[in-house]
C-alpha positions as CSV (number, residue, x, y, z in Angstrom):
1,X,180.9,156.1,114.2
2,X,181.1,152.9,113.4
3,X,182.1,151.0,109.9
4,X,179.3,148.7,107.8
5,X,182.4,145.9,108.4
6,X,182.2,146.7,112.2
7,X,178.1,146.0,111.8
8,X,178.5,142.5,110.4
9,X,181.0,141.8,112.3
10,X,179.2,142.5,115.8
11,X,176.0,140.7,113.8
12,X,177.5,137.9,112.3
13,X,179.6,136.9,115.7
14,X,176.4,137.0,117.7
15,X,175.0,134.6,115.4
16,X,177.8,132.3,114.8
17,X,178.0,131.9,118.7
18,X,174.9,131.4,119.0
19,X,174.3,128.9,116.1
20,X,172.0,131.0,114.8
21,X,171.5,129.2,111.2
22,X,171.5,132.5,108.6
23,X,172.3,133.7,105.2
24,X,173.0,136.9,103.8
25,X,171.3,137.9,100.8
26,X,171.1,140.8,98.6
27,X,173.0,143.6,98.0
28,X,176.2,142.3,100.4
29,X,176.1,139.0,98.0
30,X,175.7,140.7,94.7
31,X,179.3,142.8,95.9
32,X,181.2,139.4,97.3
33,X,180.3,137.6,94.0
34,X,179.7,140.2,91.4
35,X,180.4,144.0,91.4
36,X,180.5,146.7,93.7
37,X,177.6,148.5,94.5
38,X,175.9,151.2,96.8
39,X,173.4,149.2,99.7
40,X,172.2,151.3,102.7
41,X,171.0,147.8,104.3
42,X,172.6,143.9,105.1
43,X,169.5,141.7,104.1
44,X,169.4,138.1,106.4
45,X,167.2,134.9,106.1
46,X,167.6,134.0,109.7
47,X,166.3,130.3,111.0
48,X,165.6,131.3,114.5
49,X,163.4,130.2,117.1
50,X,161.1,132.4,119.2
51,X,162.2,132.0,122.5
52,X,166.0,132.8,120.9
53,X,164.5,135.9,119.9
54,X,164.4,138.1,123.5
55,X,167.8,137.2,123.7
56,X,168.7,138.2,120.1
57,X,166.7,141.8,120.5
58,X,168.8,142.7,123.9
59,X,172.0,141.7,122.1
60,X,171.5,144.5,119.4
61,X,169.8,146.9,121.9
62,X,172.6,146.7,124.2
63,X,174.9,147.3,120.9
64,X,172.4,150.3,120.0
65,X,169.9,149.3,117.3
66,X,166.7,150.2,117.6
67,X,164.8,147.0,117.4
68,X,161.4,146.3,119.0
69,X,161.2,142.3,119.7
70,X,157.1,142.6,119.1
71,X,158.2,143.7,115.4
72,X,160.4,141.0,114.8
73,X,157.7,138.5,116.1
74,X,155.6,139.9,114.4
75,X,157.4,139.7,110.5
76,X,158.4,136.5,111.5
77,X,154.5,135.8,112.1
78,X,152.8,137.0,108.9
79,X,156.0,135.8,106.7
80,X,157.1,139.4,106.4
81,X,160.4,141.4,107.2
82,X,161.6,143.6,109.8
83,X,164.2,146.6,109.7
84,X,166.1,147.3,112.4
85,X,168.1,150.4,112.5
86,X,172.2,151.1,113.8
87,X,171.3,154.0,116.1
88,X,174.9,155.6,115.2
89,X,174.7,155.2,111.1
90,X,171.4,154.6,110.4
91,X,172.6,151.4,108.6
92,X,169.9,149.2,108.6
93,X,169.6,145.3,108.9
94,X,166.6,143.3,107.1
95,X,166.0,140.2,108.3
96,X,163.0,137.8,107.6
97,X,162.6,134.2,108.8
98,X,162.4,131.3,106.4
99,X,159.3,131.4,104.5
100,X,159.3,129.8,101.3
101,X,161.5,127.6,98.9
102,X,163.9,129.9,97.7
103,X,164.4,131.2,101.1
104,X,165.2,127.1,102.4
105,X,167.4,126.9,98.9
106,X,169.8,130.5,99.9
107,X,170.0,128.7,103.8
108,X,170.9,125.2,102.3
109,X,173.5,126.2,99.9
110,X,175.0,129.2,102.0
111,X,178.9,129.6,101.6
112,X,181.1,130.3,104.5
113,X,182.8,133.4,103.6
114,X,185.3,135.8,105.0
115,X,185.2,139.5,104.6
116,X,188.2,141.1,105.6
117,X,188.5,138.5,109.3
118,X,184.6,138.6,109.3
119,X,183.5,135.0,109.4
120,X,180.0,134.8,108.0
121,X,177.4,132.6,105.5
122,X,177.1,134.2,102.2
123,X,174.3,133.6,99.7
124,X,176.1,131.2,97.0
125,X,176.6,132.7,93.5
126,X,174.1,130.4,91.5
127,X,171.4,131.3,94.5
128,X,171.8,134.8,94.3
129,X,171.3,134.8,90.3
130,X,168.1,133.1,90.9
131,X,166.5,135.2,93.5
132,X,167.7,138.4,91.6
133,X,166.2,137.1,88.1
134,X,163.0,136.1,90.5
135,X,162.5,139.8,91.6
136,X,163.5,141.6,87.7
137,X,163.9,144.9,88.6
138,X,166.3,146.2,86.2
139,X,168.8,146.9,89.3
140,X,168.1,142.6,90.0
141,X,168.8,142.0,86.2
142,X,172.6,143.9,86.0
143,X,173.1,142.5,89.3
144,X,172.6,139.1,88.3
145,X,174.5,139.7,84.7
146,X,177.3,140.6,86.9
147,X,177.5,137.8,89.4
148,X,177.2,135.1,85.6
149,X,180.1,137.0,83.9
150,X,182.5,137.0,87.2
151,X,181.9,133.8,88.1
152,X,180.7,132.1,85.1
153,X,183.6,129.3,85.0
154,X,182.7,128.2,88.7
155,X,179.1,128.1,88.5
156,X,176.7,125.1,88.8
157,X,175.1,125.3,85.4
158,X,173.0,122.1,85.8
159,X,171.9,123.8,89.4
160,X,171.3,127.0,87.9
161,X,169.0,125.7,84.8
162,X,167.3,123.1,87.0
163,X,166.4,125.7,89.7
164,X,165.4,127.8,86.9
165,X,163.1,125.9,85.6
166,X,161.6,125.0,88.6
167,X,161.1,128.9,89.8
168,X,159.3,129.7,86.7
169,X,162.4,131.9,85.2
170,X,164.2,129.8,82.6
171,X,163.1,132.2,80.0
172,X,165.2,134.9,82.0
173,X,168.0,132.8,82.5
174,X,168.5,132.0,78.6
175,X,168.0,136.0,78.2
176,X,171.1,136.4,80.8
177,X,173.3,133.9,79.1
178,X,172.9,135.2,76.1
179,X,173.8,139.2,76.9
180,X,176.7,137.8,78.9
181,X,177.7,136.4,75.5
182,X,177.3,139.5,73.5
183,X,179.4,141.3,76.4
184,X,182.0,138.7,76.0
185,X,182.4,139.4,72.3
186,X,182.3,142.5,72.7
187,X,184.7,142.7,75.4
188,X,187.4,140.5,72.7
189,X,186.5,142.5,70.2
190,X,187.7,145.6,71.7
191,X,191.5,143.5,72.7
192,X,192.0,143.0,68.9
């Protein structure tokens, strides 16, 4: 059976060689820039043509996912996502096309990364925060707390409250700054 690491690998390669512009997103770029978490899934934002896509869907088929090309038309069509599933783990990949701003924003400012020799195009830190502050489930909310207080003295603070503002979630960003603060004093507090 094969490794999550083996998955992006295979995935990631095929894209890079293809010049395949894409992002990951999500739960794999809450764990490179925040914490660890549990993700049964690699979510991408993938800029690809249709006629790239036949060639795309045998890639994976022959690597056994099951992946119907008129499904990924199709999501890539009304805006949507598909899933397509690792026939060994069950690991799934979600990838949607590029709809909408914050989608162009997570492609524009993606960060080559490397995860243990994979090379790939990570979600940057300050885009991640966003989109996770966007969606507020409580899950989005200690995700994004996480990502601010790891990274906090390498983020783009003049990025992160323009784009704020701009998604309608300034209010939320304030509200994250602040309980990152609280933890901080708390956090020297208990050093004393």
């Amino acid at each position: 059976m094969r490794s999550v690491e083996e998955i992006i690998r295979l995935v990631c390669d095929y894209l890079n060689d293809s010049q395949v512009p894409y992002v990951i997103v999500g739960g794999f770029a809450v764990m490179y820039h925040g914490r660890p978490r549990a993700t049964a899934d690699i979510d991408l934002i993938i800029s690809m043509e249709e006629d790239a896509i036949p060639s795309f869907v045998e890639f994976l088929k022959e690597n056994n996912f099951f992946v119907d090309e008129h499904d990924i038309k199709q999501a890539f069509k009304e805006k949507g996502h598909c899933t397509i599933e690792d026939s060994e783990t069950l690991f799934r990949l979600d990838i949607k096309g590029v709809y909408e701003y914050a989608d162009r924003k997570a492609l524009e400012n993606r960060i080559p990364a490397d995860l243990n020799g994979v090379r790939l195009y990570m979600s940057s830190a300050e885009d991640t925060i966003l989109n996770k502050l966007t969606w507020s489930r409580e899950r989005d909310l200690k995700d994004s707390l996480s990502i601010y207080v790891r990274r906090k003295a390498e983020l783009d603070m003049n990025y992160l409250r323009e784009e704020a503002e701009k998604r309608g979630v300034s209010g939320k960003l304030e509200e994250l700054m602040e309980i990152a603060e609280r933890y901080g004093s708390e956090e020297e507090n208990h050093h004393v």
